[in-house]
N, C-alpha and C positions, 0 to 999 in steps of 0.2 A: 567280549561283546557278543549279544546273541545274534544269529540270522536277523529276526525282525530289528531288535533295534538298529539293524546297521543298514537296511531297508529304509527305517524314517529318518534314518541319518544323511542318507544318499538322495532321497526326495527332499530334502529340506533345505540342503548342497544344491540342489539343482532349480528348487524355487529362487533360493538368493541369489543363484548364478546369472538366472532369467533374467530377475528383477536389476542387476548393476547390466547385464547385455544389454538391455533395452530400455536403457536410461534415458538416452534422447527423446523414444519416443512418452515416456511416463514425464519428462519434462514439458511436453507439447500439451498431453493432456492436464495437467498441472497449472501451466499456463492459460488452457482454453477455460477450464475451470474458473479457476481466479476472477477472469475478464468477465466471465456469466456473473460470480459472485459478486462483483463490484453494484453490478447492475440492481440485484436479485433482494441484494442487504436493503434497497430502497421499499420493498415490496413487504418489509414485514411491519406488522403492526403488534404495536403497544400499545398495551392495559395501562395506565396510570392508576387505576382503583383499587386497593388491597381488597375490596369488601365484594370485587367481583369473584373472587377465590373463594367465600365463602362456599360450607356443601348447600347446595341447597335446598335442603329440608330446615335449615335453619331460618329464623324469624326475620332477621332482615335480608337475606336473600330475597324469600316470598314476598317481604314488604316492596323490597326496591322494584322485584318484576312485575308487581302488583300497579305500584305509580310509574312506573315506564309504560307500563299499559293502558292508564285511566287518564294520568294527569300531565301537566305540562308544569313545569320545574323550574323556572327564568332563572338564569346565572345573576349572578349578586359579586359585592363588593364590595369591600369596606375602606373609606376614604377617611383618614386620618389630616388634619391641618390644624398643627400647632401655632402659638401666638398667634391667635385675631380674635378681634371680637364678633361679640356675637352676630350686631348687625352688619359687619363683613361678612361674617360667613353664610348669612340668610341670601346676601346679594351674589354671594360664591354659589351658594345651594342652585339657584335660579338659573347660573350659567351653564351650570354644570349640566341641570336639568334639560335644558336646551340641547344640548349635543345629539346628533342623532344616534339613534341605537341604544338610548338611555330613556327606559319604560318610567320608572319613578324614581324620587328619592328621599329616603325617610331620615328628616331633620328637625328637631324641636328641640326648646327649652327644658327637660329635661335632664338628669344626670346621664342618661342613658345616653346622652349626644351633643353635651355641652359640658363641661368640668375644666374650671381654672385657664380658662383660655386655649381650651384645648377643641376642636370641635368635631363629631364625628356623621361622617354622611354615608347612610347604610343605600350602595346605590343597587337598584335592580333593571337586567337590560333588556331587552326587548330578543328574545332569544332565550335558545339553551348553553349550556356549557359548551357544546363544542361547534356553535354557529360561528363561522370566521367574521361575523358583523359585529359580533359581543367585542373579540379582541382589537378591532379597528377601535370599536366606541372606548377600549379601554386604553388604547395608544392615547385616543385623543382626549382623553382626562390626565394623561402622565402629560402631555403634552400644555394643559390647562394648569398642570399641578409645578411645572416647573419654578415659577418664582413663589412659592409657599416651602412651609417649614414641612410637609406631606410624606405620609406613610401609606403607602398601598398597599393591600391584602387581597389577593383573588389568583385564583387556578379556573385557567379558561383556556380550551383547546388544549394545545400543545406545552401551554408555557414551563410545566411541569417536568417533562421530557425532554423540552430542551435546556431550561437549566442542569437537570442532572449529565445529560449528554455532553455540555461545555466542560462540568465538575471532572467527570471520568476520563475527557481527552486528557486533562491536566494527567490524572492519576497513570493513565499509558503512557502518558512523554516520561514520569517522572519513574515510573517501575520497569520501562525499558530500558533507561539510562539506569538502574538499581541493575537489571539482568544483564547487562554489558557488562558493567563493573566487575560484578562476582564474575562472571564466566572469566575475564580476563586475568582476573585474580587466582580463579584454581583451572585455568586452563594450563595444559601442556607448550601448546602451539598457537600463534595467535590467529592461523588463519581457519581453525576448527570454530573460533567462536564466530565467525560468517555463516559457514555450513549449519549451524544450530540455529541462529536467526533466521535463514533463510528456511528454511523446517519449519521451523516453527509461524512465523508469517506469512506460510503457506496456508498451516492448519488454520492459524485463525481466520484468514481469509475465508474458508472455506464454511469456518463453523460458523461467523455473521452471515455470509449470504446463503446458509442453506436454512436459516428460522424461520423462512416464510414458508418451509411444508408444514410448520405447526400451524399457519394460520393466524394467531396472537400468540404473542407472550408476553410474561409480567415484566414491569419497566425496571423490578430487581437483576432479575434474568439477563435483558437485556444490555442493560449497564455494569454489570460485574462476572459477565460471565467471559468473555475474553482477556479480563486480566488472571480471574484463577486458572484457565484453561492455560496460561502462558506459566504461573507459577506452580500449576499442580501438576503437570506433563512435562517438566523441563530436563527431568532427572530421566528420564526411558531416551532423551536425547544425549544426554552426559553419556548414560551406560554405554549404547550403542558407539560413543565417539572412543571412550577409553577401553572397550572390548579392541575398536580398529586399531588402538597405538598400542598395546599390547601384542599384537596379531603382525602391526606393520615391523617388530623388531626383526623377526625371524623368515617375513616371507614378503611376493612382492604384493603391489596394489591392489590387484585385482583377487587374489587370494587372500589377503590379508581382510578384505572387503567382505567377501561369502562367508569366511571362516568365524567373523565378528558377527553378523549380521545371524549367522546357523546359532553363537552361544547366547546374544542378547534374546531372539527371540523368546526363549522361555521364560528367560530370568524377566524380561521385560513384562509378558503374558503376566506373568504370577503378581510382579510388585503391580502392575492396573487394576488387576482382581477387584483389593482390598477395598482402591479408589472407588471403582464403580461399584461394589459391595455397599459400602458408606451412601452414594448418591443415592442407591438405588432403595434404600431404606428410607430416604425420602420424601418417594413417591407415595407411598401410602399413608401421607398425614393426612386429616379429617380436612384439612385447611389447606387448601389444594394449589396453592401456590409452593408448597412442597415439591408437587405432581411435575410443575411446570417447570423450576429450575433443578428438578431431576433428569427430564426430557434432554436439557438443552447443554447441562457440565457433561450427562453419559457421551452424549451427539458429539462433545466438545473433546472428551478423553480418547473415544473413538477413530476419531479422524487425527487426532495428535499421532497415535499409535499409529495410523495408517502412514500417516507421513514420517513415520522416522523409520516403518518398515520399505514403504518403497521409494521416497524420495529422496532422503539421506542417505543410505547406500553409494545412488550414481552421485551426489556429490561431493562424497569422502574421495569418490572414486575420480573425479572429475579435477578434485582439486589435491589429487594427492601432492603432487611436485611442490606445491605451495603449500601444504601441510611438513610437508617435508623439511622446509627449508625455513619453515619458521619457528623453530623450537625455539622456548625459551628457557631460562631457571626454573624451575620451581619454587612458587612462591607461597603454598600452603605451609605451616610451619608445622614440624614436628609435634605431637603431643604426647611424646614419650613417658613427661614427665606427669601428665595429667594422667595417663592409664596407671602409672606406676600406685598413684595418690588413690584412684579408685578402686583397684584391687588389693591395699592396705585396708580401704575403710572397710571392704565387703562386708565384715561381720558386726561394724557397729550403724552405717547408713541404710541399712535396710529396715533395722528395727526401727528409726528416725519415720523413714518414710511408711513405713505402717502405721505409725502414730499419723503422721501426716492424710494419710490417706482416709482414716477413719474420721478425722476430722474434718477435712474437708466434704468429705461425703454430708454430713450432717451441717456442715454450713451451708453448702448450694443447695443443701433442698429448700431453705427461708431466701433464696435470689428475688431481691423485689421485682418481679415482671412485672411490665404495664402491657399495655393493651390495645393504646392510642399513643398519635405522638405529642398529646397534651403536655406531659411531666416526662418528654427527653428533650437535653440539649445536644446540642452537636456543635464539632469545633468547628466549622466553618458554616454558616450562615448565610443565605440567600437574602435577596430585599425584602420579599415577600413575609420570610420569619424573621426578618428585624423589622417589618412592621406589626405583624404580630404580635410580638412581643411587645411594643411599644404600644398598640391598640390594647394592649390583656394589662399591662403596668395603669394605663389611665383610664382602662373604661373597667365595667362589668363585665367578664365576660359570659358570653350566650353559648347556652347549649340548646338547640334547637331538636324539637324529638315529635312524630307526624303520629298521629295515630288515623291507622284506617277502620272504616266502621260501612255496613251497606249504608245505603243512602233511603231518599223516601219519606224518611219521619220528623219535620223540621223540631216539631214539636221536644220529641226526645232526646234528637241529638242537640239541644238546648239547652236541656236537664244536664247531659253527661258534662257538657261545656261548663256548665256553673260550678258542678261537684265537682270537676276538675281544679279550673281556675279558683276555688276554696281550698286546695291541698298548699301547704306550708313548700312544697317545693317550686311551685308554680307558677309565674311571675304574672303570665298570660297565656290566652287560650284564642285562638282567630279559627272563626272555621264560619262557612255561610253563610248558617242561622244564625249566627249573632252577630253578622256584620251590621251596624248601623246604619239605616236608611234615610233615617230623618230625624231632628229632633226638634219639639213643641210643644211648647210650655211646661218644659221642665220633664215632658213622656218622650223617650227616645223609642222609636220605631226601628226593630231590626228586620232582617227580610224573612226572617222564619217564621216572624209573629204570624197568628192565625186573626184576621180580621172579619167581622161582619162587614155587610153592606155599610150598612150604618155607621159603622166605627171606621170603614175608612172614608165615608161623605165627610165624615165630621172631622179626621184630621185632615184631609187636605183638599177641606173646601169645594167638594165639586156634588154638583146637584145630585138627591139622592135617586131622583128616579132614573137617572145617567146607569149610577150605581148597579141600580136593581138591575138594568138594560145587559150590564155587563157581566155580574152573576149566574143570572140566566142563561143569558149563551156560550159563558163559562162550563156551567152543569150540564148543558145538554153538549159543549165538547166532548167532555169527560163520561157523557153518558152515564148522570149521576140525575137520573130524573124526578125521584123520590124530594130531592130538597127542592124541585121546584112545584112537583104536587103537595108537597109540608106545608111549603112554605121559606122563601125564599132567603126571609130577614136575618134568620139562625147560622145561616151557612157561612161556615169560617173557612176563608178561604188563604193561606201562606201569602203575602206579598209579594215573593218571586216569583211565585205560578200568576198570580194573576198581571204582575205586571209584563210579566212575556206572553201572555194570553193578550193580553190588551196591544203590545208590540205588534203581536202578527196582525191583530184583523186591522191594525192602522197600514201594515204594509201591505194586506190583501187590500185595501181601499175602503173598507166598512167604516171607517173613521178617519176624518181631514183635519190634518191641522197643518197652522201657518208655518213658516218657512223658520220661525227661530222656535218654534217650538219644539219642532220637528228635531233640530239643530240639539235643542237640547235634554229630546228624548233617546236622537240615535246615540249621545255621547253618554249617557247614564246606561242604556243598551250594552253600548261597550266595555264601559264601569262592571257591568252584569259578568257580560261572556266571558270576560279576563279574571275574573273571580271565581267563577263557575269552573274554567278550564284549571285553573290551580287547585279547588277547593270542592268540587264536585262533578263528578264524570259520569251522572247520573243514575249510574251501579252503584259505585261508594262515597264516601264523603273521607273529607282528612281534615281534620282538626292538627293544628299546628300549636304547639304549647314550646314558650320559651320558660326555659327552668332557670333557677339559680342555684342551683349544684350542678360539682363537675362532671367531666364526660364519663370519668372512670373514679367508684370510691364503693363503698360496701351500702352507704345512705342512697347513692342514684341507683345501685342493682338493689335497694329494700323498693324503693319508689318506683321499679317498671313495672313489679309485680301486684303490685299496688292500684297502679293506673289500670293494668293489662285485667285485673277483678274487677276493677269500676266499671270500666267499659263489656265487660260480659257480663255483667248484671243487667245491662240493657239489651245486647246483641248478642249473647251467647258465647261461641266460641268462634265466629266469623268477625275477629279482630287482630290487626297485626300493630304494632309499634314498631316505627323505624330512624333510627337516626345512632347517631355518634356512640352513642350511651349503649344500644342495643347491639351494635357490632362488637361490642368491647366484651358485654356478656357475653353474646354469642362464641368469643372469641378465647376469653375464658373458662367458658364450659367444656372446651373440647381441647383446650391447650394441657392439661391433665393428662387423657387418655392419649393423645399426640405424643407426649412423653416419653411415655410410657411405651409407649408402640415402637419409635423411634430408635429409643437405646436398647429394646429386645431385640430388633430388627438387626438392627447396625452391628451389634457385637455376633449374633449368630450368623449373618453374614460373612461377616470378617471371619467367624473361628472355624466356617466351612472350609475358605479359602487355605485358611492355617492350616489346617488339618491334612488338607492333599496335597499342600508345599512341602512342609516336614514333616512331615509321614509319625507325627508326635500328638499324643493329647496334653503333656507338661507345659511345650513350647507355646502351644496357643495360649494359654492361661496365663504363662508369664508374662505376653506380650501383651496381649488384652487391658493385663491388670494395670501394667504402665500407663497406657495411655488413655484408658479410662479413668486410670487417677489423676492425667493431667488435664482431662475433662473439669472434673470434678474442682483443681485447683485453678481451672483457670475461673470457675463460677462460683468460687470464693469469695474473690476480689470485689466484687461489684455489691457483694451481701454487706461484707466487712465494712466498707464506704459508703451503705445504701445510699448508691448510684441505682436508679431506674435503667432495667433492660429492657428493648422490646422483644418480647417472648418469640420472634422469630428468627432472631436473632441464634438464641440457646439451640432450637431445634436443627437449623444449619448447620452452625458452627460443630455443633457435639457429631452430628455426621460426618461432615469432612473431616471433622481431626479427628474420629477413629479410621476414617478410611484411607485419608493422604495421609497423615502422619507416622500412622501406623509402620509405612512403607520403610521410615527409618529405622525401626528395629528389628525388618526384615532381613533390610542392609546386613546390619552386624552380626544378626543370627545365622545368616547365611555362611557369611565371612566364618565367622566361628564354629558351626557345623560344618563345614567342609575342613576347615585347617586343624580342629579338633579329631579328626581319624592320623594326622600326620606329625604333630605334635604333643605335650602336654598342654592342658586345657586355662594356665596360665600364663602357657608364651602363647597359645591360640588367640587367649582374649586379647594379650597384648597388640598383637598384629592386626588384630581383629579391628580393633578399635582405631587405629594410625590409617588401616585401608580402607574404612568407610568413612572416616573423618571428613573427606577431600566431597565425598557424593553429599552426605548430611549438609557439610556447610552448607554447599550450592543451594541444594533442592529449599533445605529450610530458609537458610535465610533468605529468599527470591519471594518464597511462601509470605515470611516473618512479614518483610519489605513488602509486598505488595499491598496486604490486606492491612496492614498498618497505616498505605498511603490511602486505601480506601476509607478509612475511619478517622482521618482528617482532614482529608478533604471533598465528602463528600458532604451535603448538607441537609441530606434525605436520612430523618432517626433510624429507619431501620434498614440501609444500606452501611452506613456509619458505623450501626451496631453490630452489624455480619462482620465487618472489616475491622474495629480495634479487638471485638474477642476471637476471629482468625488468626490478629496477629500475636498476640497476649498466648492464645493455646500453644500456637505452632511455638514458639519461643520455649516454653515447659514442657512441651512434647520433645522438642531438643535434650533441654538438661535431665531429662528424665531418663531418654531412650541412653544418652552417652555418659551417665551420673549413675545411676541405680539399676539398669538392665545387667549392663554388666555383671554387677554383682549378684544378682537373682538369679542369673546364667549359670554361673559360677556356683553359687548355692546349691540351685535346682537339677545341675548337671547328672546325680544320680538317677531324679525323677523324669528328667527327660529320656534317661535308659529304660528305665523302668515302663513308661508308658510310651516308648517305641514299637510303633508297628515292624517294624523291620529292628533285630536288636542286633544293635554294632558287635564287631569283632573287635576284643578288647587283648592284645598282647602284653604276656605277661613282661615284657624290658617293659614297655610305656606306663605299664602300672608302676613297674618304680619308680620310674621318672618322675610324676607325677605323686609318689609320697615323697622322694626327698624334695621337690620342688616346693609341697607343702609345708616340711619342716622347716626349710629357707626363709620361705615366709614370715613363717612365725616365731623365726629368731626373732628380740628385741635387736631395736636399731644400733646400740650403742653395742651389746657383741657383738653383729653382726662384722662392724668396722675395727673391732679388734683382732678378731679371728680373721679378716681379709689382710690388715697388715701384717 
């Protein structure tokens, strides 16, 4: 041992000694923590919106901050009430309409809202989405809706967040009672698996109430990040406990504590690496929700590590007696005979899995990704998607898509509305100028029309010299004096301008009228401003067009680009498109390059980490290749079945499982390079494989198990989807890492010499050892058992 090394040996001795001395007091601060956290976890706020992640330079980013700026947006809902008829549900409509906090509701004889007894009421409230008056008015329609056969559809406020909230406590009652189980299963002692919970529900306490220095974070985030922080850091707990029962054979507690605590730390540092390696590729996807459950697993992996470097310690240390005294059997079973089976196949299961690996490569790149959660199911279902579902079964369904355009030109934005509402995908088209004002004798008046004086005496009847009166001191508002020296009769004035011109000077007092007229000027007024504030914001206008294609398909991305040229044919390139259909694109254009970035990122990440662990350029490559190919085969599955993924689903998932999974083939490599200078390199694998058996089981299947309960019982598609292909991967990253590593180990074992930085010392006995172990081997089985009797 050199001087230095035995310098950071003796400080590192004496940091652990610190850390179990002053146990009590890292308990107090431990404790003071917690009590802030309890408080602190109420402080953080959640995003419900994927489409707030967007970069934004993209189209509906700028569209959305466009209409948060200009327009007013009233939350909606869609009321489904099966068996009634129709004139029941005209007299349903009416009640319904009545409730306060419910602005209109749109119901007619049409298919679009009457089909087979079925009746649909499109209701809109007087509010935004996230006014708490929306949600009263919507209690008080579930409340209205109770003796009907009704299906309710709406995301208002919170509702979102708290059903997923309810979904996940399920999934931590259920993957806690999963991490009891295993622990107690490959535990040594039963009172070790307390000291690990207690560790571990330290950290996560920690990690929920410290999210509020982020400020927001995504409700993915939010909801799934304390179950992986429990399944992805549960193994740097295992380590640290079986380093101490190793250590507690030969010495007492308190040394046996320092001496575990001095080996785990490195080996702990190194398998974290890989984890935060994986997260931290992430962070730089286009699609920034990446960004955000990078922040929060790194945060999460962070403080895991912290608590099982200073807070486990003092209570290995605390509870040794009781550690002590509770051994039980061992109840992990030997798999002597399974290593036996895998160091036989070596030389025909590998060429298996190259075939395998090349093929799966070329299947997951055809993975049908979507884009929306239109075309995903999930195995368990909320009301809101069983109504859903049951409104998309019996009606049409709406895709609703906003185009923004400057405002100003009623005339134009008329034109654009017609050649719109002309296009084969476009059912309709609402936008100011062509609301309908009036209709007489078969001439419907919208409020864009441009009228003379004249033309509007003559529809609605009122003297023309009124008329002229009104014109004129119209033009000279506007300081448009040329059409009253013209001449006055020519000047085509919009409807909406003149009828809010006509507004004000009746409420400056230029013009009297009786008390029901008045009555039923201010409520056409109203009718006005409530249109205007949706529909024009006097900078831009929004044209709202309901389509009949769906959100996501190659015909709606032929048709935005389509729309998005119509409308610059009129306004240039100061137009944006926003809605369902355009996030989807958006979402797809960059899900490509995300990819891409992603799996460079994640594997040269990870092969850094590899590289200054085992001091090898072979060993990285070998490890890489595994569990990148169990990537690959777990994005098989869902091609082979086309099953729809949602694509953020792949970009996750493919991270953590080279990151965390990775960590089991560290295990064995480890195991193996170190018992490999002491051994031959096929009793190495053997032991190899029997001593990380016991850590893989745990770590993976807690991994397997959690993200598995996540992916059924959540009812959110792209929580769901992070969770069945979490579980699906970790599962293949299992049989991959303890199935075919081995053998590539074992193969490669030359090339790992070979491209050692440091090149072992290889003694000529272990060289033979190691030939006649391989002619042993490659006795056939039936000599072999002749030559033994």
């Amino acid at each position: 041992m050199t001087k230095e090394h035995g310098k950071k040996k003796n400080r590192l001795e004496g940091i652990a000694r610190f850390i179990v001395e002053k146990r009590k007091a890292i308990y107090l601060i431990y404790i003071l923590l917690a009590i802030f956290c309890c408080f602190s976890a109420g402080w953080v706020s959640v995003d419900n919106t994927l489409t707030d992640y967007l970069a934004d330079d993209t189209e509906t980013s700028r569209g959305l901050k466009r209409m948060d700026e200009e327009f007013i947006t009233y939350a909606t809902a869609e009321v489904m009430v099966d068996n009634i008829s129709y004139a029941d549900a005209e007299v349903l409509c009416d009640t319904l309409e009545d409730i306060e906090g419910v602005k209109s509701i749109t119901f007619d004889d049409t298919t679009k809202h009457y089909v087979d007894g079925a009746a649909l009421f499109s209701v809109t409230f007087d509010g935004e989405n996230d006014d708490p008056l929306c949600e009263e008015s919507l209690h008080k329609i579930e409340t209205e809706m109770q003796d009907y056969d009704a299906y309710i559809s709406a995301e208002l406020g919170n509702t979102k967040a708290e059903t997923i909230a309810k979904e996940i406590n399920v999934v931590m009652v259920l993957t806690c009672g999963i991490i009891l189980a295993v622990l107690l299963f490959t535990s040594r002692t039963y009172m070790e698996v307390p000291v690990m919970i207690m560790t571990f529900g330290a950290a996560a306490i920690l990690n929920k109430g410290s999210n509020f220095m982020f400020g927001e974070i995504s409700f993915v985030s939010d909801s799934i990040a304390i179950v992986l922080q429990l399944a992805l850091a549960i193994d740097y707990a295992i380590i640290l406990c079986h380093r101490y029962m190793e250590e507690r054979e030969s010495s007492e507690p308190m040394d046996a504590v320092v001496a575990a605590l001095c080996k785990a730390i490195p080996e702990i540092s190194g398998s974290c690496l890989t984890t935060l390696s994986g997260l931290a590729a992430m962070a730089f996807m286009h699609f920034q929700i990446g960004l955000d459950m990078s922040m929060v697993l790194i945060k999460a992996i962070i403080l895991s590590i912290l608590s099982v470097f200073t807070l486990m310690p003092g209570l290995l240390y605390s509870f040794s007696s009781k550690i002590d005294s509770t051994h039980h059997r061992n109840f992990v079973p030997n798999i002597t005979g399974f290593t036996n089976v895998v160091i036989r196949l070596r030389h025909v299961t590998p060429i298996i899995f190259v075939v395998c690996l090349i093929a799966s490569f070329l299947i997951s790149q055809n993975c049908p990704y979507v884009y929306s959660y239109e075309h995903l199911t999930t195995y368990t279902k909320n009301d809101s998607q069983i109504a859903e579902e049951k409104i998309k079964d019996t009606f049409t369904a709406s895709n609703i898509l906003a185009l923004l355009i400057p405002s100003g030109d009623y005339e134009k934005e008329q034109q654009l509305a017609e050649e719109l509402e002309a296009m084969p995908e476009v059912d309709t088209v609402t936008s100011l100028a062509t609301t309908e004002a009036e209709e007489k004798d078969g001439e419907t008046l919208r409020l864009g029309d441009k009228m003379t004086p004249r033309e509007l005496a003559e529809f609605a009847d009122i003297d023309i010299e009124l008329v002229d009166l009104l014109y004129t001191a119209y033009a000279v508002d506007q300081e448009e004096y040329g059409h009253i020296v013209g001449g006055i009769d020519h000047y085509g004035v919009p409807l909406i301008d003149m009828f809010e011109f006509i507004y004000d000077e009746i409420q400056d007092g230029a013009v009297s009228l009786d008390a029901e007229q008045q009555k039923d000027l201010d409520d056409l007024y109203d009718e006005l401003t409530d249109g205007k504030d949706q529909l024009n914001s006097g900078k831009y206008s929004r044209l709202v067009m309901d389509l009949n294609v769906s959100q996501e398909s190659e015909e709606t991305f032929a048709f935005l680009d389509k729309a998005r040229q119509t409308a610059q044919n009129y306004y240039g390139d100061d137009v944006l498109l926003v809605g369902n259909a355009t996030s989807n694109f958006d979402l797809s254009a960059t899900f490509g390059e995300d990819n891409t970035l992603i799996s460079i990122l994640s594997i040269v990440f990870v092969m850094i980490v590899l590289l200054l662990t085992f001091q090898s350029a072979g060993v990285p490559f070998i490890l890489i290749l595994v569990i990148q190919g169990s990537v690959w085969m777990n994005f098989t599955y869902p091609t082979l079945r086309g099953t729809p993924i949602f694509f953020m689903s792949y970009l996750v998932v493919s991270s953590i499982q080279m990151g965390a999974n990775i960590d089991y083939a560290i295990v064995i490599t480890n195991r193996y390079m170190e018992l490999r200078q002491k051994m031959p390199k096929i009793e190495a694998m053997k032991q190899s494989l029997n001593l990380a058996f016991p850590t893989i089981f745990t770590s993976g299947s807690i991994l397997a198990a959690a993200g598995t309960a996540i992916g059924f019982l959540s009812s959110d598609g792209a929580i769901s989807g992070i969770g069945i292909c979490l579980g699906r991967g970790t599962l293949l990253s299992i049989l991959l890492v303890m199935g075919i590593l081995p053998q590539l180990l074992l193969l490669g074992d030359f090339i790992i010499d070979k491209t050692s930085f440091k090149k072992p010392e290889r003694k000529e006995k272990k060289a033979n050892e190691e030939e006649n172990e391989e002619k042993k081997e490659n006795v056939p089985i039936g000599k072999e058992a002749v030559e033994g009797a």
